[in-house]
N, CA, C and O atoms as a GROMACS GRO file, in nm:
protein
  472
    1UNK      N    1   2.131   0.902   1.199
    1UNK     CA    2   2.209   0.803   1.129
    1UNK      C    3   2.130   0.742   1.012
    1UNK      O    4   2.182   0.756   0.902
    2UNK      N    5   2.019   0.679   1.018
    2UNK     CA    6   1.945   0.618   0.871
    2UNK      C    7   1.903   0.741   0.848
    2UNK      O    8   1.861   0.727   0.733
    3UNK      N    9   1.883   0.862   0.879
    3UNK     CA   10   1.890   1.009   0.790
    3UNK      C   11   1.995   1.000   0.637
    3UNK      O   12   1.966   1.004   0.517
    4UNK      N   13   2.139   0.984   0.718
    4UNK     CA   14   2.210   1.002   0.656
    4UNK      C   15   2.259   0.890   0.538
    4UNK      O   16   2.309   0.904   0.426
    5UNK      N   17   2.217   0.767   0.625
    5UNK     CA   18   2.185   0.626   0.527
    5UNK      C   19   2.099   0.634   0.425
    5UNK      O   20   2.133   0.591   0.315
    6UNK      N   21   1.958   0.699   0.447
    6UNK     CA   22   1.890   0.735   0.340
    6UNK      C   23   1.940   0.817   0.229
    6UNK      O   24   1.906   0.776   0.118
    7UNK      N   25   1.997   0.899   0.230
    7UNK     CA   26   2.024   1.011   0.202
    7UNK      C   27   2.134   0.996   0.045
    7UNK      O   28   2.130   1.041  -0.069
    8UNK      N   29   2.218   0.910   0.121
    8UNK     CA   30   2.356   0.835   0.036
    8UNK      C   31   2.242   0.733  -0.063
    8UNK      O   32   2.174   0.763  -0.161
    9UNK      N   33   2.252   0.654  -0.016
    9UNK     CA   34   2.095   0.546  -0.106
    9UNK      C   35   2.054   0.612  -0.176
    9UNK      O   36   2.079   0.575  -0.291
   10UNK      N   37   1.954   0.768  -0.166
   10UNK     CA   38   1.909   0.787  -0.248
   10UNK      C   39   1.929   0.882  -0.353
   10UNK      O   40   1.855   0.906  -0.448
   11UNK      N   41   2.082   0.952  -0.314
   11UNK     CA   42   2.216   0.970  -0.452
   11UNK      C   43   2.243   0.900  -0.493
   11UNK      O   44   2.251   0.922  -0.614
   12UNK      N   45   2.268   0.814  -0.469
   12UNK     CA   46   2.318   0.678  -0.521
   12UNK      C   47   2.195   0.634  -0.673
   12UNK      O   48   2.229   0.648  -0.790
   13UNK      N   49   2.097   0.597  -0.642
   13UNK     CA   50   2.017   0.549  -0.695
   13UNK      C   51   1.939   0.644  -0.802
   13UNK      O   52   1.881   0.596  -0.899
   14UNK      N   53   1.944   0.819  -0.766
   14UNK     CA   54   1.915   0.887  -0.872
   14UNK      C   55   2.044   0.884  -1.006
   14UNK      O   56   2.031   0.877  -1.128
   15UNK      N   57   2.171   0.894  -0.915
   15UNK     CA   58   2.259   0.851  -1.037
   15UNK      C   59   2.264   0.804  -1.124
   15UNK      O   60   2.279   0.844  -1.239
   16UNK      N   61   2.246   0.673  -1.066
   16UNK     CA   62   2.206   0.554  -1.143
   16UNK      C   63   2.081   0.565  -1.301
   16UNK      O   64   2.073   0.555  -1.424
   17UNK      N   65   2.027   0.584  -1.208
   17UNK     CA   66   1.894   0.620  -1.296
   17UNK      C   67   1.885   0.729  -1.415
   17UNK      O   68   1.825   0.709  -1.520
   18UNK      N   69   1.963   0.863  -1.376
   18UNK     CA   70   2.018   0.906  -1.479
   18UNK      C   71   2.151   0.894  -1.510
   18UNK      O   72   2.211   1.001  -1.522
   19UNK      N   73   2.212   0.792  -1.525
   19UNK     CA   74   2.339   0.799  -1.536
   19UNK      C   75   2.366   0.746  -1.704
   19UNK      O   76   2.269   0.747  -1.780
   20UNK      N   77   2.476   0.708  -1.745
   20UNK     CA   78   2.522   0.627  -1.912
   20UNK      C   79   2.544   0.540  -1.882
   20UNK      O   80   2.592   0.493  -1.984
   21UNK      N   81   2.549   0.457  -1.802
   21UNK     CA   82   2.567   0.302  -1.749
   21UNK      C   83   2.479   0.221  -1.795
   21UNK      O   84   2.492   0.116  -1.733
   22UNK      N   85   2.398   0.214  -1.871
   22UNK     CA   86   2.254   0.127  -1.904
   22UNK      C   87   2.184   0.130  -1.857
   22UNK      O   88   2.183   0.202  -1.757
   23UNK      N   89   2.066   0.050  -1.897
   23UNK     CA   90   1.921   0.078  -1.799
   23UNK      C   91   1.943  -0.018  -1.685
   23UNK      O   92   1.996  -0.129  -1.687
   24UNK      N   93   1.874   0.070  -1.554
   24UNK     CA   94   1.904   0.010  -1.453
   24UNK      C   95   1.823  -0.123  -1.428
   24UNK      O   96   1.701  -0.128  -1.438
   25UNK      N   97   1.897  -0.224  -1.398
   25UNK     CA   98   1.811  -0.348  -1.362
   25UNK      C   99   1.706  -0.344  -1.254
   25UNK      O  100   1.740  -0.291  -1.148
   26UNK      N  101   1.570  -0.398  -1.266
   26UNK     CA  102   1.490  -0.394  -1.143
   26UNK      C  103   1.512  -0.462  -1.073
   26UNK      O  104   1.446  -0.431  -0.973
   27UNK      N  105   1.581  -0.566  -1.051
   27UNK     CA  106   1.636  -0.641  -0.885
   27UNK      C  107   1.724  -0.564  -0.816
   27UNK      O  108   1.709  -0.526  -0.700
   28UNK      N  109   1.844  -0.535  -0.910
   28UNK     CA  110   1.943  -0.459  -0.867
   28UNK      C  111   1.868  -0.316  -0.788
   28UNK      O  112   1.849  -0.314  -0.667
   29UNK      N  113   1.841  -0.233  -0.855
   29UNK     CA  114   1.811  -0.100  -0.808
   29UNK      C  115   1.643  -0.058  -0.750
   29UNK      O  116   1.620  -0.015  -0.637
   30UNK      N  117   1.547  -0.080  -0.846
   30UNK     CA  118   1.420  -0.053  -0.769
   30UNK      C  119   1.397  -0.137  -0.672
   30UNK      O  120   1.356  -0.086  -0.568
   31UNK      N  121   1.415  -0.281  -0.676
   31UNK     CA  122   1.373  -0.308  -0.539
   31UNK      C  123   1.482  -0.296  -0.432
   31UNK      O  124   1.459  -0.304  -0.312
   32UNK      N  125   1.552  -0.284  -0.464
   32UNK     CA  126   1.686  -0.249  -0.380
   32UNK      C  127   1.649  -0.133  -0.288
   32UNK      O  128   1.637  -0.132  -0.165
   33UNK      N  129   1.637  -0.042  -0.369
   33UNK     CA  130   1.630   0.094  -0.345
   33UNK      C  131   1.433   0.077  -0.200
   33UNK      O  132   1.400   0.101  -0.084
   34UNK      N  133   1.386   0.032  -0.306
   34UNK     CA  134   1.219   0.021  -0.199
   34UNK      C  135   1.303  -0.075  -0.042
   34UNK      O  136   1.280  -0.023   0.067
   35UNK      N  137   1.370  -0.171  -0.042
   35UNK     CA  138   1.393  -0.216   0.094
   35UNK      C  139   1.461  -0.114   0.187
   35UNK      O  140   1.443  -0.099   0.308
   36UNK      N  141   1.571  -0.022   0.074
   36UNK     CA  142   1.630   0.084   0.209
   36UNK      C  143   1.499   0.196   0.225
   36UNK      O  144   1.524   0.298   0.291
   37UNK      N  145   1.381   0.184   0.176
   37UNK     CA  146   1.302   0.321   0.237
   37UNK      C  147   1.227   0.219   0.300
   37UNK      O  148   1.131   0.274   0.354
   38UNK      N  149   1.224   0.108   0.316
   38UNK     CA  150   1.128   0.004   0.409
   38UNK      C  151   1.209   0.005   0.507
   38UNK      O  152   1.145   0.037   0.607
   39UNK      N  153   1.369  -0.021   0.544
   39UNK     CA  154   1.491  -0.012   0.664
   39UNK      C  155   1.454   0.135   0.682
   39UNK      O  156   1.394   0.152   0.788
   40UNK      N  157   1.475   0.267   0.597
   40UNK     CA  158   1.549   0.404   0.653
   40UNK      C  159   1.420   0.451   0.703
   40UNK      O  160   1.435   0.469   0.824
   41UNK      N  161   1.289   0.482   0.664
   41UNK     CA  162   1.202   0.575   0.699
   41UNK      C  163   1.103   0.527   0.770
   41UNK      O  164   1.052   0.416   0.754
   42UNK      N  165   1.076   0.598   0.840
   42UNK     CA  166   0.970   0.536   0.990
   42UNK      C  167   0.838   0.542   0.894
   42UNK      O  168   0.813   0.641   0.824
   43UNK      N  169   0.736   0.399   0.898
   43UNK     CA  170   0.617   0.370   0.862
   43UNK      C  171   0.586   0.463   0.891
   43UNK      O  172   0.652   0.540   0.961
   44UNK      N  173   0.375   0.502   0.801
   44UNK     CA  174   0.334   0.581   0.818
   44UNK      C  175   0.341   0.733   0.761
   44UNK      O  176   0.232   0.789   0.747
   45UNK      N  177   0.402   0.770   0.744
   45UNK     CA  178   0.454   0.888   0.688
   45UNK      C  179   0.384   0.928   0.530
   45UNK      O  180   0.373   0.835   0.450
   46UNK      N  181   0.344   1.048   0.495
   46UNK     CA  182   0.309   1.086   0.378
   46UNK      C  183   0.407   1.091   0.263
   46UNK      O  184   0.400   1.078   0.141
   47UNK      N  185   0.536   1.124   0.386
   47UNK     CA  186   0.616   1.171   0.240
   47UNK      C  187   0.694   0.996   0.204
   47UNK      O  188   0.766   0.969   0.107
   48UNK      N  189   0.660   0.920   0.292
   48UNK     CA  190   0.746   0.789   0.220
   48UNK      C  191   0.646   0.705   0.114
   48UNK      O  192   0.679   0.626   0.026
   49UNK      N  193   0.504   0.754   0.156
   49UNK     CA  194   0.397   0.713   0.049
   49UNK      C  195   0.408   0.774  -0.070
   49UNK      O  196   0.370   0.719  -0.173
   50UNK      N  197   0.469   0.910  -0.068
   50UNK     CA  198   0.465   0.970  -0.168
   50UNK      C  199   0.604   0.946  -0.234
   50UNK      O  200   0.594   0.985  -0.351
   51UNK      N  201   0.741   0.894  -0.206
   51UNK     CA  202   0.797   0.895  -0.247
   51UNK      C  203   0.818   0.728  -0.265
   51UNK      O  204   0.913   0.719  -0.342
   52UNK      N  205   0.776   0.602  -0.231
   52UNK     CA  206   0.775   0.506  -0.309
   52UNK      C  207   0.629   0.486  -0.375
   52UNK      O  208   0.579   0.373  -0.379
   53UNK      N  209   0.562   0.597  -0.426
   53UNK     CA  210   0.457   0.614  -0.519
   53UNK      C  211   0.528   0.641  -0.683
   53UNK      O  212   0.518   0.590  -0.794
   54UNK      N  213   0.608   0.757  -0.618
   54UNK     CA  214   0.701   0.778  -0.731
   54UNK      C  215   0.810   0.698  -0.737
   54UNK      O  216   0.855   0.732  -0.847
   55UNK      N  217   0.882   0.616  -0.696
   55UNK     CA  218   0.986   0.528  -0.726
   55UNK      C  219   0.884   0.382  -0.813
   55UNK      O  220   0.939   0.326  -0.908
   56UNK      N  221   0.757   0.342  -0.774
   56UNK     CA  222   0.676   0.260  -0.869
   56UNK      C  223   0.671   0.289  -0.982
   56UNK      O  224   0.709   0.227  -1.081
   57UNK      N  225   0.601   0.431  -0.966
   57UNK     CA  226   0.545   0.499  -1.128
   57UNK      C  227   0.653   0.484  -1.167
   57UNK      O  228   0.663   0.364  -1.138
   58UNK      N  229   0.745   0.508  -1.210
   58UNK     CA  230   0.891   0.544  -1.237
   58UNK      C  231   0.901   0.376  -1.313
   58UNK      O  232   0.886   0.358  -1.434
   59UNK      N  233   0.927   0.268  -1.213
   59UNK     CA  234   0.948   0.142  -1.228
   59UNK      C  235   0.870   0.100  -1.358
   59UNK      O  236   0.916   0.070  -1.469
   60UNK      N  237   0.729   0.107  -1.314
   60UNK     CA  238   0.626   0.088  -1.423
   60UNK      C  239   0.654   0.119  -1.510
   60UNK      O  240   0.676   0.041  -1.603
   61UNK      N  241   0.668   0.282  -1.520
   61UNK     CA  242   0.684   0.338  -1.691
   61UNK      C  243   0.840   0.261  -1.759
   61UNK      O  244   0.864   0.276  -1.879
   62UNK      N  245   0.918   0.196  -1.688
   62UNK     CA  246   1.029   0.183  -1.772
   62UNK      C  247   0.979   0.004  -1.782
   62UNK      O  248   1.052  -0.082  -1.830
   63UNK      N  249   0.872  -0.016  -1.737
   63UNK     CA  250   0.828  -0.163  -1.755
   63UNK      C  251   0.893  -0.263  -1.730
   63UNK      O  252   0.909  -0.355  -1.810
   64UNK      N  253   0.960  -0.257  -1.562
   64UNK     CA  254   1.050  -0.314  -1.491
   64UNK      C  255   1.024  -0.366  -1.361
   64UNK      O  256   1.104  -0.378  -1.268
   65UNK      N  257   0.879  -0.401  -1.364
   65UNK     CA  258   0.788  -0.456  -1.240
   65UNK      C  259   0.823  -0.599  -1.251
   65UNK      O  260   0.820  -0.672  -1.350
   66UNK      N  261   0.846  -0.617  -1.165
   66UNK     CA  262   0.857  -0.733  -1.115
   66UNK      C  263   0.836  -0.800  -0.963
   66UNK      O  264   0.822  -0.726  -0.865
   67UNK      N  265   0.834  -0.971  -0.948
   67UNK     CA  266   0.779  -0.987  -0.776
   67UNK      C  267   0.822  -0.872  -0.678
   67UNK      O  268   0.757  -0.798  -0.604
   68UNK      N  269   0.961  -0.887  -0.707
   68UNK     CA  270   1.030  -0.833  -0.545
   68UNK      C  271   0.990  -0.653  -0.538
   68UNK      O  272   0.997  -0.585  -0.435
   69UNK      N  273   0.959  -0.617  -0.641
   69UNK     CA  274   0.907  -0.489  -0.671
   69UNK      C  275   0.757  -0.459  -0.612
   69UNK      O  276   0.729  -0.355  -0.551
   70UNK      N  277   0.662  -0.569  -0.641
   70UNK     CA  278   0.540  -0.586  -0.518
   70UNK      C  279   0.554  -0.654  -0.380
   70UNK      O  280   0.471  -0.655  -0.289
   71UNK      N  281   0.646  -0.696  -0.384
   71UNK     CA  282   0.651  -0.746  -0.244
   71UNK      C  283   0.724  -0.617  -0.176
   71UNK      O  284   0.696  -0.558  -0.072
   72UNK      N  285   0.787  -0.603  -0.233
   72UNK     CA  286   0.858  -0.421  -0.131
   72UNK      C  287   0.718  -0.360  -0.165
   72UNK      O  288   0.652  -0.424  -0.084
   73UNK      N  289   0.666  -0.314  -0.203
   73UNK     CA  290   0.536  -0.196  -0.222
   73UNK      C  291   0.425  -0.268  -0.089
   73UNK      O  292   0.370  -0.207   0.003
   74UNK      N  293   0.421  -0.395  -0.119
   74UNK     CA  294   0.326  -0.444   0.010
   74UNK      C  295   0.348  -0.467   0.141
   74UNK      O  296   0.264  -0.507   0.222
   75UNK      N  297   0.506  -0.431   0.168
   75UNK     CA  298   0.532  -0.390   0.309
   75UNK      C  299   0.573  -0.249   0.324
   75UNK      O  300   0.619  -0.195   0.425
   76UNK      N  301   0.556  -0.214   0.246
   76UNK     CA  302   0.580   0.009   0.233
   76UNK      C  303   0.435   0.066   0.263
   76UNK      O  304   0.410   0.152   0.348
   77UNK      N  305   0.384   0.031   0.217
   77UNK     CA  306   0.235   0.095   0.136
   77UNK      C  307   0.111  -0.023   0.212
   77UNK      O  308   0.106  -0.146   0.211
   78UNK      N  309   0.015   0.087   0.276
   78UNK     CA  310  -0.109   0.031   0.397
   78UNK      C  311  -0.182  -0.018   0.228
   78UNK      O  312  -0.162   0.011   0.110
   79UNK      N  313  -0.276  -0.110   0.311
   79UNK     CA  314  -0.406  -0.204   0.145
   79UNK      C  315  -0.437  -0.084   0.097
   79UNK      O  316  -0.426  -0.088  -0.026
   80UNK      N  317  -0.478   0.044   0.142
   80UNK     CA  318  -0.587   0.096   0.070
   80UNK      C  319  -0.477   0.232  -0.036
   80UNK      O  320  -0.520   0.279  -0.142
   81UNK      N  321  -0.387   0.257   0.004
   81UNK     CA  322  -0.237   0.328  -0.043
   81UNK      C  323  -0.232   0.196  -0.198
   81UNK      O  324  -0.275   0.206  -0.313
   82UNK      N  325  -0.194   0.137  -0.160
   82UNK     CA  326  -0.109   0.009  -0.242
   82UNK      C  327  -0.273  -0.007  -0.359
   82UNK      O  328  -0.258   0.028  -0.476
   83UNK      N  329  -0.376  -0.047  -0.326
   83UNK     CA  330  -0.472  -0.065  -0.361
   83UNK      C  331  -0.520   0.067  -0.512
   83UNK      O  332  -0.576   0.041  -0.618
   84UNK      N  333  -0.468   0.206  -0.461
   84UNK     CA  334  -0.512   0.322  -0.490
   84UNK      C  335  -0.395   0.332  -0.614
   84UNK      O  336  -0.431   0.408  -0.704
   85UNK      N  337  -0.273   0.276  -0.634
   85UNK     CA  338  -0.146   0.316  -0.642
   85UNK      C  339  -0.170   0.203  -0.763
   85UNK      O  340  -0.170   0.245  -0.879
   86UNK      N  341  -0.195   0.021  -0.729
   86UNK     CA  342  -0.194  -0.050  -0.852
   86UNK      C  343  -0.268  -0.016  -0.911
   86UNK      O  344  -0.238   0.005  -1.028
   87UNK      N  345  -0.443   0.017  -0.859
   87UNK     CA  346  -0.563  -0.002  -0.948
   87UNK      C  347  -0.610  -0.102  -1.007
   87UNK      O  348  -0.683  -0.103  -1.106
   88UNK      N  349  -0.554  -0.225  -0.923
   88UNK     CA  350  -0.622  -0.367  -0.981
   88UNK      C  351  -0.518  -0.492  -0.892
   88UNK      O  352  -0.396  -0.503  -0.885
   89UNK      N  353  -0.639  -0.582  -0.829
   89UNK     CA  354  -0.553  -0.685  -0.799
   89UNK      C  355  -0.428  -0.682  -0.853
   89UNK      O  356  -0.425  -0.642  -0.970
   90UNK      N  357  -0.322  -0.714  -0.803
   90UNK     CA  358  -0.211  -0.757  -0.916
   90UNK      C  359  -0.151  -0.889  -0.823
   90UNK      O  360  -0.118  -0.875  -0.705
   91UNK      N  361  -0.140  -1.031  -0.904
   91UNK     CA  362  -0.107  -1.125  -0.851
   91UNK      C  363   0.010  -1.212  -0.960
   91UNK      O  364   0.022  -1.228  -1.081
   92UNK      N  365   0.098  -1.262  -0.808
   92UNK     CA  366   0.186  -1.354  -0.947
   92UNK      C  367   0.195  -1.480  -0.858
   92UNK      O  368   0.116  -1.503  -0.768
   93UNK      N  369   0.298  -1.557  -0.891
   93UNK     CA  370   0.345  -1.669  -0.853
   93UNK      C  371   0.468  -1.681  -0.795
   93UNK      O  372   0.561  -1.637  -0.862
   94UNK      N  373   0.497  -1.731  -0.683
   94UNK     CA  374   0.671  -1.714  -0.621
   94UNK      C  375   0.654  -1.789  -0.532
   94UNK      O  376   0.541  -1.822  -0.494
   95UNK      N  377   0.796  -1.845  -0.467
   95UNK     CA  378   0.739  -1.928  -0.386
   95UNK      C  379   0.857  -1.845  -0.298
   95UNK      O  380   0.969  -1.816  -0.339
   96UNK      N  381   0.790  -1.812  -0.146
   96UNK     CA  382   0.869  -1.741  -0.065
   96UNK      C  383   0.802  -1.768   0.082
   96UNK      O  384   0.685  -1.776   0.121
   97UNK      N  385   0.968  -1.782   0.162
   97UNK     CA  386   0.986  -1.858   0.297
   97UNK      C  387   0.869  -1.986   0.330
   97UNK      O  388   0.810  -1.986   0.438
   98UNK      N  389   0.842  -2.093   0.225
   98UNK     CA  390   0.833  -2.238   0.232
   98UNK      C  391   0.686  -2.200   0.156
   98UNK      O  392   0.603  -2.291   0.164
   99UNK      N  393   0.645  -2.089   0.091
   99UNK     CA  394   0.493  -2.089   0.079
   99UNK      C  395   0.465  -1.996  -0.053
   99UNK      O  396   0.549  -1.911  -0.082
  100UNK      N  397   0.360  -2.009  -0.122
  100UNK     CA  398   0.332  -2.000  -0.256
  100UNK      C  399   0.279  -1.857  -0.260
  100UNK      O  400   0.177  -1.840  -0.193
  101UNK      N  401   0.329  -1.748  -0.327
  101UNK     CA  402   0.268  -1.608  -0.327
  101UNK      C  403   0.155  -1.624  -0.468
  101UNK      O  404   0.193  -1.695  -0.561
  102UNK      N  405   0.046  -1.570  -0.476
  102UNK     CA  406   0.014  -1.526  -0.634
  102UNK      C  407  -0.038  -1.382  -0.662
  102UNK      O  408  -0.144  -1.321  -0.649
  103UNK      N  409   0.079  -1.360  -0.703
  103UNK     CA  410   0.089  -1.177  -0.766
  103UNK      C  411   0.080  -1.215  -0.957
  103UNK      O  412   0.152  -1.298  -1.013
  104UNK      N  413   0.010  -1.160  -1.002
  104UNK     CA  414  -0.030  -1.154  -1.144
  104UNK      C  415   0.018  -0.985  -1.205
  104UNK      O  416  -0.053  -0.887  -1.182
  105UNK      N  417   0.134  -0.978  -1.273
  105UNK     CA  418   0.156  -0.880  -1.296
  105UNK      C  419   0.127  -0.791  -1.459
  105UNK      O  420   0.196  -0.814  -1.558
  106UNK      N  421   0.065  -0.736  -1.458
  106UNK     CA  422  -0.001  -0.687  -1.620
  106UNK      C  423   0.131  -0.657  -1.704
  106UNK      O  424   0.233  -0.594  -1.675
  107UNK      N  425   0.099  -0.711  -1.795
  107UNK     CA  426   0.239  -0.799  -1.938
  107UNK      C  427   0.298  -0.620  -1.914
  107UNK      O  428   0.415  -0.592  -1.890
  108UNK      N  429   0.188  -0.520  -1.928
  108UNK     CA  430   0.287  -0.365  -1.956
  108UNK      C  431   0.352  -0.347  -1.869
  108UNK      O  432   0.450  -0.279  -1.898
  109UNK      N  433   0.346  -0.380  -1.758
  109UNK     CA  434   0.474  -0.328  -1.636
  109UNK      C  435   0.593  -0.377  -1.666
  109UNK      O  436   0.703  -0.322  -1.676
  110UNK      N  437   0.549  -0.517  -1.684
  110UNK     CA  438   0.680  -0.605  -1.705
  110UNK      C  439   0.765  -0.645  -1.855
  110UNK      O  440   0.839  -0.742  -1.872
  111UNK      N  441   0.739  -0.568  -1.929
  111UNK     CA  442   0.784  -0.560  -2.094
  111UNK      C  443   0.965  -0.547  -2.063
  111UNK      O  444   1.024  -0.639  -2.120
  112UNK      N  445   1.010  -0.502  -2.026
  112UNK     CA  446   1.119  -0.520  -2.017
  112UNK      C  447   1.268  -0.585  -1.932
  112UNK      O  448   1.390  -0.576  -1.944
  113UNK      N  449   1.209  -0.626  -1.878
  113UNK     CA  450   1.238  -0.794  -1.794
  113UNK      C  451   1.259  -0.889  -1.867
  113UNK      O  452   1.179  -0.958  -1.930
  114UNK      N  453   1.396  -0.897  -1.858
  114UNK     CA  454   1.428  -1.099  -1.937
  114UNK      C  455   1.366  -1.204  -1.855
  114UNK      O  456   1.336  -1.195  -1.736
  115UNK      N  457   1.347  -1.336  -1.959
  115UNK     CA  458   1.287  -1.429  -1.906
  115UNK      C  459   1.334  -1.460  -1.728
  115UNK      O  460   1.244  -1.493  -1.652
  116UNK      N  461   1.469  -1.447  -1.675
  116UNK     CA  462   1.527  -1.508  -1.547
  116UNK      C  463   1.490  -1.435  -1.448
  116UNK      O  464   1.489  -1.472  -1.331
  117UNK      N  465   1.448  -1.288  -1.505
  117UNK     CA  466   1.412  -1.205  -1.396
  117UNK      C  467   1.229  -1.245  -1.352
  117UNK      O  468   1.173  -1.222  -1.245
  118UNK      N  469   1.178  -1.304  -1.462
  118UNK     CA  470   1.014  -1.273  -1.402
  118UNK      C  471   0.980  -1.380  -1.317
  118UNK      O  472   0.869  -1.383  -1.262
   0.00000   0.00000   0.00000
């Protein structure tokens, strides 16, 4: 069953991505998309490292990083995965379930993010 949940999600979301609809928003779809492989695919696994390695890179290059985009990567991805994958602290500011995060995100990830999203 989350086989098949995955599966739909992640037609869904290549569509998207190449689709004529505009560029896809990063709340809407990348982190969207990173919580159903954090719900569908059992921790651990090579191929879910390897495939929200490539759903980041991806994110990055369209310079659509944002919090909820490291906060899904830091419950996907073990320190030394996540560590290997940013290549540098990355810290910002958020304030989540009563308490202060600081993730600092490098200006190039995030170039294309309106002010409401960062």
């Amino acid at each position: 069953m989350f086989y098949l949940a995955f599966k739909v999600a992640r037609r869904i979301f290549k569509e998207i991505l190449s689709g004529d609809s505009g560029s896809p928003n990063q709340i809407v779809w990348f982190a969207t998309f990173l919580k159903c492989c954090c719900s569908l695919i059992s921790p651990g696994g090579v191929k879910r490292d390897q495939l929200v390695q490539s759903i980041f890179t991806d994110c990055r290059e369209r310079s659509l990083v944002d919090v909820k985009v490291i906060i899904s990567l830091r419950r996907l991805l073990s320190s030394d995965v996540l560590q290997s994958l940013l290549g540098e602290p990355v810290t910002c500011s958020c304030k989540r379930y009563g308490r202060k995060l600081e993730i600092r995100i490098p200006s190039g990830w995030r170039n294309n993010l309106h002010s409401r999203d960062l």
